[in-house]
OpenMM code with the backbone's topology and positions (N, CA, C; nanometers):
from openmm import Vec3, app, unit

residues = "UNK UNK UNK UNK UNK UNK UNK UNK UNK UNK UNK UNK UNK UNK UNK UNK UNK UNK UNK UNK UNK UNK UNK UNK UNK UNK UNK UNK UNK UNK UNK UNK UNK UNK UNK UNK UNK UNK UNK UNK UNK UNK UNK UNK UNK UNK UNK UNK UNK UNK UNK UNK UNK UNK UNK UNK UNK UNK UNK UNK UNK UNK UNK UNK UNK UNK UNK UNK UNK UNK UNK UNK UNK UNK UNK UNK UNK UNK UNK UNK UNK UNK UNK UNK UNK UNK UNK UNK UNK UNK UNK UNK UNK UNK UNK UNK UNK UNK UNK UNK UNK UNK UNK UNK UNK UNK UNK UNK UNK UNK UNK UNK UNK UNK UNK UNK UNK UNK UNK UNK UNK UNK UNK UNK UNK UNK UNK UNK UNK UNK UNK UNK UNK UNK UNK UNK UNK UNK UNK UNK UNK".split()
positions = [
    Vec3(0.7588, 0.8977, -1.3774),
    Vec3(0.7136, 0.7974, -1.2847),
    Vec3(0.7783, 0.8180, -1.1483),
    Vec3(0.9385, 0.8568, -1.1481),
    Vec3(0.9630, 0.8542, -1.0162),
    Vec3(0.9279, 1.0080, -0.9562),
    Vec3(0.9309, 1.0906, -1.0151),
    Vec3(0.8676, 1.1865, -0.9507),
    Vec3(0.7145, 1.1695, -0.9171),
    Vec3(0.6497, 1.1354, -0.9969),
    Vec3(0.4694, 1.0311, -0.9577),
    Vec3(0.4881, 0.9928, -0.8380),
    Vec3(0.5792, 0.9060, -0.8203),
    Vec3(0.5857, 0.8546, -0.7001),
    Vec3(0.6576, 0.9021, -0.5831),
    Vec3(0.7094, 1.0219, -0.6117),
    Vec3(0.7569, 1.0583, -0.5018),
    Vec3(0.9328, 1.0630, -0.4565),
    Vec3(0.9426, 0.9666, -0.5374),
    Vec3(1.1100, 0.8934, -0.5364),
    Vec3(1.1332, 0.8266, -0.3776),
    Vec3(1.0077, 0.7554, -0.4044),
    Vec3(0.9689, 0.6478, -0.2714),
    Vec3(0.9664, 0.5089, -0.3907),
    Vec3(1.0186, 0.4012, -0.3113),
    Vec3(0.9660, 0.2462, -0.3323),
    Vec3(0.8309, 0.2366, -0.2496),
    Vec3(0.7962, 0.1910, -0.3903),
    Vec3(0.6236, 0.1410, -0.4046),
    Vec3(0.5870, 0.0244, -0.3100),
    Vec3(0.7132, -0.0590, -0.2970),
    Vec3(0.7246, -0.1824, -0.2172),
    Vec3(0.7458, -0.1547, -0.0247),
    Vec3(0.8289, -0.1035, -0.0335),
    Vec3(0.9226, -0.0611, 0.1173),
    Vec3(0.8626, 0.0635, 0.1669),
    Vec3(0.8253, 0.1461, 0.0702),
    Vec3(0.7858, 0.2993, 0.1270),
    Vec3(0.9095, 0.3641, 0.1712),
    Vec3(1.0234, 0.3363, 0.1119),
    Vec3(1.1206, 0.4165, 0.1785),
    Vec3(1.1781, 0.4951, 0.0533),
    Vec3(1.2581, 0.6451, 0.0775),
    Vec3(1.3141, 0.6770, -0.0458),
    Vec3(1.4103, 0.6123, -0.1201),
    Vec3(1.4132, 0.6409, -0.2194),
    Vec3(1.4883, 0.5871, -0.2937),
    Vec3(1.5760, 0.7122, -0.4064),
    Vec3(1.7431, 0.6903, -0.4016),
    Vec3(1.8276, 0.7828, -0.4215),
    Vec3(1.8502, 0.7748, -0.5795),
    Vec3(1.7814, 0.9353, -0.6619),
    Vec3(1.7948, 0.9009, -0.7585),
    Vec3(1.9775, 0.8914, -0.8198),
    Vec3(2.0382, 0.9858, -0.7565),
    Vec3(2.1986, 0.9426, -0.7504),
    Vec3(2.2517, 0.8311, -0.7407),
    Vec3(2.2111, 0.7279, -0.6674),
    Vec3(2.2378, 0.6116, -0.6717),
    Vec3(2.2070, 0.5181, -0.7868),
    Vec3(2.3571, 0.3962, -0.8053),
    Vec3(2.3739, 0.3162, -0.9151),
    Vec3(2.2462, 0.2417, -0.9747),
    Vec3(2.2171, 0.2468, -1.0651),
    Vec3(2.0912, 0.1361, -1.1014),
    Vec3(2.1011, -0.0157, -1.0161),
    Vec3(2.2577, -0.0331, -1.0573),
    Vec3(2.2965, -0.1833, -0.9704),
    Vec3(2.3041, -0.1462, -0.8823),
    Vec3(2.2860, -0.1050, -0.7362),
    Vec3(2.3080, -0.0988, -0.6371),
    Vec3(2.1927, -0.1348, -0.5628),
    Vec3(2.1395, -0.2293, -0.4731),
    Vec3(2.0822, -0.2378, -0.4051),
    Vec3(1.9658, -0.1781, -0.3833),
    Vec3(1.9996, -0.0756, -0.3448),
    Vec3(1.9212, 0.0880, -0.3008),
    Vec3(1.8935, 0.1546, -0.3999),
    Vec3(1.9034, 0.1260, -0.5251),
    Vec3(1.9315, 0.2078, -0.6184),
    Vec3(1.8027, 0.2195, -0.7206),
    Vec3(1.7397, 0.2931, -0.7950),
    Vec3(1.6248, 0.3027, -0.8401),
    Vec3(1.5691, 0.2035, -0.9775),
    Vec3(1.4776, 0.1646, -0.9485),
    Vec3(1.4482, 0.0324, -1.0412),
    Vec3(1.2969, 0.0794, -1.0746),
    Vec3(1.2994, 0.0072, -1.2283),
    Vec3(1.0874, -0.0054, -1.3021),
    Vec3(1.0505, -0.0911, -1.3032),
    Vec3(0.9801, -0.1321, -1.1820),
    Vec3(0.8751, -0.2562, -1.1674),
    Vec3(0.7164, -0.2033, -1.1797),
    Vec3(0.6874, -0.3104, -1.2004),
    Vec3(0.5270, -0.3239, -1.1682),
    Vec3(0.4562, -0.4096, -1.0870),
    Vec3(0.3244, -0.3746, -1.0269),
    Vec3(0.2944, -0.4494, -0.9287),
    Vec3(0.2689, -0.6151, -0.9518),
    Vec3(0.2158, -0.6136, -1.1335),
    Vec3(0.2352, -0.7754, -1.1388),
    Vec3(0.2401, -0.8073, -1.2526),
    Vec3(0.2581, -0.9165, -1.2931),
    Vec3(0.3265, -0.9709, -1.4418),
    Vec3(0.2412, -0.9725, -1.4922),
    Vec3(0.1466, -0.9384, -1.5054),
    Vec3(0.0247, -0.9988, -1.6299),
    Vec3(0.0424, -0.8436, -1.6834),
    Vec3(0.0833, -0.8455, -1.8240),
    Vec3(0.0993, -0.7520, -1.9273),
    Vec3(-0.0218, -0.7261, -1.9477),
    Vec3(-0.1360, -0.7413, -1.9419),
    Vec3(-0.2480, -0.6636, -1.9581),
    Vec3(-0.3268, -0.6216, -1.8983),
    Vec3(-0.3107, -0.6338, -1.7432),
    Vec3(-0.3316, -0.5818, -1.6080),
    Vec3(-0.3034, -0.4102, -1.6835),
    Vec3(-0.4029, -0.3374, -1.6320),
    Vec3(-0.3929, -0.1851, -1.6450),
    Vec3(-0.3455, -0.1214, -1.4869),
    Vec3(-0.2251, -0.1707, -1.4570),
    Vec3(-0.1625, -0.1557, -1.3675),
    Vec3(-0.0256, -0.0605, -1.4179),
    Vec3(-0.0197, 0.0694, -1.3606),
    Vec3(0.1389, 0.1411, -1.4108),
    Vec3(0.2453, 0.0837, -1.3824),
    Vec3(0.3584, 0.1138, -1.4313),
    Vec3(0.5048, 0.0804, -1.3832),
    Vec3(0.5067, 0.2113, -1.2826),
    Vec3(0.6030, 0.1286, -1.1614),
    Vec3(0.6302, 0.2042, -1.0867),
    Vec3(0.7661, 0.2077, -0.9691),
    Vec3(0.8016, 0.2787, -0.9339),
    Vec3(0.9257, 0.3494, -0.8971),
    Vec3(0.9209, 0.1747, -0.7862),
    Vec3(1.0814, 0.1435, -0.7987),
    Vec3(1.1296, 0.0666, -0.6648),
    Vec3(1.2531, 0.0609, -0.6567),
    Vec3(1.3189, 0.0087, -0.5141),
    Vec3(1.4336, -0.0450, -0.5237),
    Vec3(1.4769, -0.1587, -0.6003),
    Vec3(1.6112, -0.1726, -0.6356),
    Vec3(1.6628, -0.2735, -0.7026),
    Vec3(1.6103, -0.3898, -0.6137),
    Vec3(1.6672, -0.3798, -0.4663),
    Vec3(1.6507, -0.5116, -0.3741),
    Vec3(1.5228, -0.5146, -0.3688),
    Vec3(1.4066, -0.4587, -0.3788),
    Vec3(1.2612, -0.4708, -0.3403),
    Vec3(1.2424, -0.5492, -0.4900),
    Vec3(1.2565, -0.4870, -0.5995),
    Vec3(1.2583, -0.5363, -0.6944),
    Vec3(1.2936, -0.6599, -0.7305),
    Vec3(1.3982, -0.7258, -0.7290),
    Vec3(1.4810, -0.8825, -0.7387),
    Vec3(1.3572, -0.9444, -0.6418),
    Vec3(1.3679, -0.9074, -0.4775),
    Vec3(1.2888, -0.9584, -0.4161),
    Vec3(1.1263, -1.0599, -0.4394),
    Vec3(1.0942, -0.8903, -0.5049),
    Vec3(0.9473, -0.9589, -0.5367),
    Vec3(0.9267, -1.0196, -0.6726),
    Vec3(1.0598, -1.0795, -0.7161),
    Vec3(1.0532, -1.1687, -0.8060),
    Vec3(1.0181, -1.3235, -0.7684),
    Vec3(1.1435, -1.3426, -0.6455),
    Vec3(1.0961, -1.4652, -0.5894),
    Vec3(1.0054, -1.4676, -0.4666),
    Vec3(0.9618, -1.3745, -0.4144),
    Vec3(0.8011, -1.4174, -0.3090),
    Vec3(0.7359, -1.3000, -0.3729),
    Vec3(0.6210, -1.3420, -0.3012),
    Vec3(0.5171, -1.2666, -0.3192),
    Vec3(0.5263, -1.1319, -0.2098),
    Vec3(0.5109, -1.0314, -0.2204),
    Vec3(0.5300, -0.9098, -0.1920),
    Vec3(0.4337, -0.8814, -0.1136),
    Vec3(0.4715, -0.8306, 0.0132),
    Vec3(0.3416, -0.8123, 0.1327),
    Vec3(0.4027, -0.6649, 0.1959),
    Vec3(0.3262, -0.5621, 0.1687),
    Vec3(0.3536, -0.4527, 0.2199),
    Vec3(0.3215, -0.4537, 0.3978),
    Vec3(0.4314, -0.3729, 0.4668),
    Vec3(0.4128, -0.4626, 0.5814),
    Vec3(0.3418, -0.3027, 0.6461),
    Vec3(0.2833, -0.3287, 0.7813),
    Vec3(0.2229, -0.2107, 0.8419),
    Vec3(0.3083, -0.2266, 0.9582),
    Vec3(0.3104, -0.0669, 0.9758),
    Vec3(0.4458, -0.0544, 1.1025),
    Vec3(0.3877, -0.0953, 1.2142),
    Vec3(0.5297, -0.1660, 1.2718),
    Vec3(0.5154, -0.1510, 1.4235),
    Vec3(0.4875, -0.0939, 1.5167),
    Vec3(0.4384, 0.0393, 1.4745),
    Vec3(0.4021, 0.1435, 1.5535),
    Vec3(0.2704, 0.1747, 1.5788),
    Vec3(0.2006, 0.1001, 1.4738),
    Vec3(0.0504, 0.0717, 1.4923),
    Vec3(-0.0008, -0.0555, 1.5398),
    Vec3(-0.0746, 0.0213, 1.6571),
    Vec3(-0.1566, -0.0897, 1.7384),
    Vec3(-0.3043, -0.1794, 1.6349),
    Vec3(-0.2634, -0.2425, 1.5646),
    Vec3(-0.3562, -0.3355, 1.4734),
    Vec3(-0.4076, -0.4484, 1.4803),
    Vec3(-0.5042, -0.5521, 1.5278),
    Vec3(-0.4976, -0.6562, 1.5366),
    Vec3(-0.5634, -0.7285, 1.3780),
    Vec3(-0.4814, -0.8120, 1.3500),
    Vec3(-0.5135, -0.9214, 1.2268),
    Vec3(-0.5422, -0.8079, 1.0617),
    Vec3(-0.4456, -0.7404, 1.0454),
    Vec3(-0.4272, -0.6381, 0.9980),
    Vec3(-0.4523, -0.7404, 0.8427),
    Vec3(-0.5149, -0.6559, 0.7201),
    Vec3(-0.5473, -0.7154, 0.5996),
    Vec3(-0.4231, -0.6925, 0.5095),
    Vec3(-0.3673, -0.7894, 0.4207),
    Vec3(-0.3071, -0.7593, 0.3528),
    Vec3(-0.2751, -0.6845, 0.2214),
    Vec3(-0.2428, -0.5908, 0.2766),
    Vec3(-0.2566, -0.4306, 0.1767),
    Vec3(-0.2663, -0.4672, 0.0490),
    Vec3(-0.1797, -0.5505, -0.0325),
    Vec3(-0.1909, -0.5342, -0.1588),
    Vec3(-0.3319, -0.6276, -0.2192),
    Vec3(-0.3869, -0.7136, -0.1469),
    Vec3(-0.5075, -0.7900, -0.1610),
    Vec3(-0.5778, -0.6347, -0.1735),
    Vec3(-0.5462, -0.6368, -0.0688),
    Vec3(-0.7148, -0.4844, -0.0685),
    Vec3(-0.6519, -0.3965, -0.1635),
    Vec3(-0.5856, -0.3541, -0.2294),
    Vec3(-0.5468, -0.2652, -0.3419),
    Vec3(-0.5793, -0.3163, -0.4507),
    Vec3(-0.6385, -0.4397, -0.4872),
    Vec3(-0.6126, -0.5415, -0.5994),
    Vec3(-0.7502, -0.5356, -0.6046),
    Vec3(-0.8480, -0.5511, -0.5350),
    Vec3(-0.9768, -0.5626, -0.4922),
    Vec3(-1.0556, -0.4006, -0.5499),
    Vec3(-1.0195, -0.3240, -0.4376),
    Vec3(-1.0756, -0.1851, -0.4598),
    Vec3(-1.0253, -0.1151, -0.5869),
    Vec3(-0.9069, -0.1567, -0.6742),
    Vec3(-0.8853, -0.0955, -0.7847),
    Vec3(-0.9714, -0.1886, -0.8604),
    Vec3(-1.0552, -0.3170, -0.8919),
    Vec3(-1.1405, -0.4263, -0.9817),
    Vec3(-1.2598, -0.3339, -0.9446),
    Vec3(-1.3070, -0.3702, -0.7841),
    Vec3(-1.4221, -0.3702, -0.7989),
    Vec3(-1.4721, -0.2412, -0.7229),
    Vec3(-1.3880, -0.1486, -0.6641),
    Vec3(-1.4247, -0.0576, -0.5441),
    Vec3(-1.5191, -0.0676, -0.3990),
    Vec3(-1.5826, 0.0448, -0.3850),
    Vec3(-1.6587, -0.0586, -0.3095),
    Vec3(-1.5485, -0.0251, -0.1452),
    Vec3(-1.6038, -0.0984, -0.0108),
    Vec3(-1.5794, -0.0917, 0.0983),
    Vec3(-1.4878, -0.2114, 0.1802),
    Vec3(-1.3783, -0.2672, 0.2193),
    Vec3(-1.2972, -0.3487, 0.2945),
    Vec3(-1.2898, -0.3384, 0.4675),
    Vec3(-1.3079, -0.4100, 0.5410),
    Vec3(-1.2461, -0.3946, 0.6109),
    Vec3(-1.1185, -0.4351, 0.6624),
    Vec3(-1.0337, -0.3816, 0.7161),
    Vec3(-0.9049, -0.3897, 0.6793),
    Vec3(-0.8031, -0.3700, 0.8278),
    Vec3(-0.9070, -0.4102, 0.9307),
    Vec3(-0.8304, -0.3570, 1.1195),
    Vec3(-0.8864, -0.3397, 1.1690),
    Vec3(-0.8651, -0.4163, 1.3019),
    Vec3(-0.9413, -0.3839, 1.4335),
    Vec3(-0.8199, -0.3635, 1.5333),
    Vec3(-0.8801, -0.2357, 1.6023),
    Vec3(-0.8134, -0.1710, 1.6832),
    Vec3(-0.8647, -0.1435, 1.8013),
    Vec3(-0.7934, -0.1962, 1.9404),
    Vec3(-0.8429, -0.1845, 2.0579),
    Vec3(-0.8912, -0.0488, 2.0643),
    Vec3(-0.8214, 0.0659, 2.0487),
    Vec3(-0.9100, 0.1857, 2.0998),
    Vec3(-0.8649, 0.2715, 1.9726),
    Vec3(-1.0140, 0.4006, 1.9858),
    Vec3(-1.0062, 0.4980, 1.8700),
    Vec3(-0.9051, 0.5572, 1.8258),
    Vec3(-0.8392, 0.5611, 1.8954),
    Vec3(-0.7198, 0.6881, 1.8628),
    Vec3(-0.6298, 0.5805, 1.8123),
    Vec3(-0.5777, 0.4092, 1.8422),
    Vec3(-0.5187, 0.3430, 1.7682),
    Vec3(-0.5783, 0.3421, 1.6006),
    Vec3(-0.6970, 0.3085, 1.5855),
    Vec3(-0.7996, 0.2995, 1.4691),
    Vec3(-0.7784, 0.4282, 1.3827),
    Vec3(-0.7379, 0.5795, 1.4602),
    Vec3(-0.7458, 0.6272, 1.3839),
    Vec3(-0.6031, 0.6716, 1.3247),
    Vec3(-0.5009, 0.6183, 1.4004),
    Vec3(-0.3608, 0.6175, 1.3502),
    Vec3(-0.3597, 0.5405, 1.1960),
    Vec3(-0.4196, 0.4273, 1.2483),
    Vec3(-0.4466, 0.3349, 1.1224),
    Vec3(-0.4677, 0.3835, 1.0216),
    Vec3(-0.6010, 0.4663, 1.0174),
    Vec3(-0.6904, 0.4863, 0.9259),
    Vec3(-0.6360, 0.6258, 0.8526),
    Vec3(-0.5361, 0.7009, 0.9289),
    Vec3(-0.4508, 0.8355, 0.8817),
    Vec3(-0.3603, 0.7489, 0.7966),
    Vec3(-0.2952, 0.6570, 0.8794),
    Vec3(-0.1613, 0.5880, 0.7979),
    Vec3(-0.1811, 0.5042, 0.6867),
    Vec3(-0.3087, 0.4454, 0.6376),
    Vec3(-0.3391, 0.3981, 0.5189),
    Vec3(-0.3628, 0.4804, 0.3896),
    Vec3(-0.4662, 0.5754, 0.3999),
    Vec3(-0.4751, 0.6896, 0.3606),
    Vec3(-0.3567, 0.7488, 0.3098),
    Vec3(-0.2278, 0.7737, 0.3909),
    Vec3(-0.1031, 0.8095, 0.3137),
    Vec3(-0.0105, 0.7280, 0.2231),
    Vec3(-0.0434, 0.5899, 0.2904),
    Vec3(0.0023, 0.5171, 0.2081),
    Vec3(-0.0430, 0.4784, 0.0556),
    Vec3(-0.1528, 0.4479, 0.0646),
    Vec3(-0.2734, 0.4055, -0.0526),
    Vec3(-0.2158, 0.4989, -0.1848),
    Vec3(-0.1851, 0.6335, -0.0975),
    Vec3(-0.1556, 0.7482, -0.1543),
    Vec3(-0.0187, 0.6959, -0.2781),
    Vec3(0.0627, 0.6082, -0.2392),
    Vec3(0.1903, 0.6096, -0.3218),
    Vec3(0.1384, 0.4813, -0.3484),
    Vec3(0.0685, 0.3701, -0.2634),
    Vec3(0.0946, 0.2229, -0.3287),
    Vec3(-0.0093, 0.2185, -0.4394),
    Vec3(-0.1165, 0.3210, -0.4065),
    Vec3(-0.2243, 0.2760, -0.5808),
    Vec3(-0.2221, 0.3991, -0.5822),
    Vec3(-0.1202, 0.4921, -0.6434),
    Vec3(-0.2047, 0.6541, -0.7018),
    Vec3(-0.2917, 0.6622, -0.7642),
    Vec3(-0.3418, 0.6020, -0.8453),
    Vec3(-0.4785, 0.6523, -0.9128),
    Vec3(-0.6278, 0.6012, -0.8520),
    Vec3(-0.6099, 0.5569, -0.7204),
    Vec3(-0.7342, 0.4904, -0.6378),
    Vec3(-0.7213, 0.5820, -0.5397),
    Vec3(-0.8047, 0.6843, -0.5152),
    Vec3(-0.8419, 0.7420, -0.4371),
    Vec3(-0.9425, 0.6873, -0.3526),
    Vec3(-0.8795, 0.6221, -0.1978),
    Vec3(-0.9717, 0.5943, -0.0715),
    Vec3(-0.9460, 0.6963, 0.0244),
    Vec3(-1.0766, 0.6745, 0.0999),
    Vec3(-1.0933, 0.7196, 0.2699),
    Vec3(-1.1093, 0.5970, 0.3086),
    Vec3(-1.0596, 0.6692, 0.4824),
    Vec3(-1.1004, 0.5555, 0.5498),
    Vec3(-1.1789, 0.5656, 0.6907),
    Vec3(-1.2885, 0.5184, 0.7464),
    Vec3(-1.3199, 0.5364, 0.8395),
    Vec3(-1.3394, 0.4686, 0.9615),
    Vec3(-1.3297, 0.4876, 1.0881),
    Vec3(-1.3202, 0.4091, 1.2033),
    Vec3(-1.4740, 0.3976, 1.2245),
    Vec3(-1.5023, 0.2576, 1.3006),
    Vec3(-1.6451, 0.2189, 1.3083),
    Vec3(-1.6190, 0.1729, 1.4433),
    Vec3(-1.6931, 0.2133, 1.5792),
    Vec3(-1.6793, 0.1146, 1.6706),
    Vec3(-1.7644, -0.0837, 1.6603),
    Vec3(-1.7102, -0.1338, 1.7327),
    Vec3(-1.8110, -0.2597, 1.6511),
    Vec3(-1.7493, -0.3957, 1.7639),
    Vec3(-1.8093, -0.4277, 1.8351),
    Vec3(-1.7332, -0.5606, 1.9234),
    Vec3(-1.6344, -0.4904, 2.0427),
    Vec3(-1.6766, -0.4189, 2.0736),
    Vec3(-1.6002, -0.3718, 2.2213),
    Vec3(-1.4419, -0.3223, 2.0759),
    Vec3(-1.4224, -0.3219, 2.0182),
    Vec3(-1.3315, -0.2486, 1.9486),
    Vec3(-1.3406, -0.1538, 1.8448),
    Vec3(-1.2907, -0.0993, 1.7643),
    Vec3(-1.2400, -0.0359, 1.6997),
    Vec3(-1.2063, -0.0811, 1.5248),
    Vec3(-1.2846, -0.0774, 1.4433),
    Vec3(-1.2625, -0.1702, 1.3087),
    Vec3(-1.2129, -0.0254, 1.2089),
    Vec3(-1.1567, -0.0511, 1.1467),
    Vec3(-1.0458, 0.0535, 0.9921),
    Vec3(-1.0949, -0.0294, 0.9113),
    Vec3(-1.1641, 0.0579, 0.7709),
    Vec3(-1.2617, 0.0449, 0.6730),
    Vec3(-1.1860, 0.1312, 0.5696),
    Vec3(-1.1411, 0.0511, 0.4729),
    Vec3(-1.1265, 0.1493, 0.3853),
    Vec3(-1.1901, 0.1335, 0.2378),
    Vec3(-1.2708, 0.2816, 0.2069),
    Vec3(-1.3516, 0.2658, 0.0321),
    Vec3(-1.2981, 0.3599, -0.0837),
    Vec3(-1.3299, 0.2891, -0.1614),
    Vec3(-1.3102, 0.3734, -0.2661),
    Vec3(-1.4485, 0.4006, -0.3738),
    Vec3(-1.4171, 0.5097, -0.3993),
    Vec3(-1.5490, 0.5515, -0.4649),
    Vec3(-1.5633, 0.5205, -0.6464),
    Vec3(-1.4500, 0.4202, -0.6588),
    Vec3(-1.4655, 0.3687, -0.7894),
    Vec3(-1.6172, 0.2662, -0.7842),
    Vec3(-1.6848, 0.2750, -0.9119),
    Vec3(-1.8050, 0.1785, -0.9358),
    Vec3(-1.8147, 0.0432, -0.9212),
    Vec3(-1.8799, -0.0427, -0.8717),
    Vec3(-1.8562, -0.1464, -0.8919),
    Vec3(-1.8846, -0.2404, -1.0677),
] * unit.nanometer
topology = app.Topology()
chain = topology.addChain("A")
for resn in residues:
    res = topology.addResidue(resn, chain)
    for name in ("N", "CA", "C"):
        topology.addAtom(name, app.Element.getBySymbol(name[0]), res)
């Protein structure tokens, strides 16, 4: 699993040290994305602190600051969605293309570790004097 994943948290996207203490903070933990035991959802690689965390709130993968996004969708909704039903989201509007398509590169890599077995694209649509990030997956509905 943690090589599956990269020996990244599923939560944070940041690495995570397999040298490091189980108890430690930073340290590598087996969560899953949600409690319902019969969810066909994998266990997957996190930090201890991401882990404890998303015991008591609800877990919102955040999109960097470095992307120009307006009213950005909340990733794990749309992961929850396109792994049920597949199918098309939109998921960002972006003043200009080249923001949209930062987006639409940087989801794509992400999607990559937060649902491995959901393979999406994503594509930029102009639409309202902006820039909208669409992302599908080619699972059936």
């Amino acid at each position: 699993m943690a090589v599956r994943d990269g020996w990244r948290c599923w939560v944070c996207d940041e690495p995570v040290d397999a040298d490091m203490s189980v108890n430690d903070p930073r340290g590598p933990s087996v969560d899953s994305r949600t409690a319902d035991k019969k969810a066909k959802i994998p266990e997957r690689l996190a930090h201890r602190a991401c882990n404890t965390r998303k015991g008591a709130v609800k877990v919102v993968i955040a999109w960097p600051d470095r992307l120009n996004v307006v009213e950005p969708a909340p990733l794990i909704t749309v992961a929850d969605r396109l792994e049920r039903k597949g199918g098309r989201e939109l998921v960002a509007r972006c003043p200009s293309k080249k923001d949209a398509q930062e987006a639409a590169d940087w989801l794509v890599d992400r999607f990559s570790r937060l649902a491995p077995g959901l393979p999406v694209t994503a594509t930029v649509e102009p639409g309202g004097g902006q820039f909208l990030v669409a992302l599908a997956s080619g699972r059936k509905r």
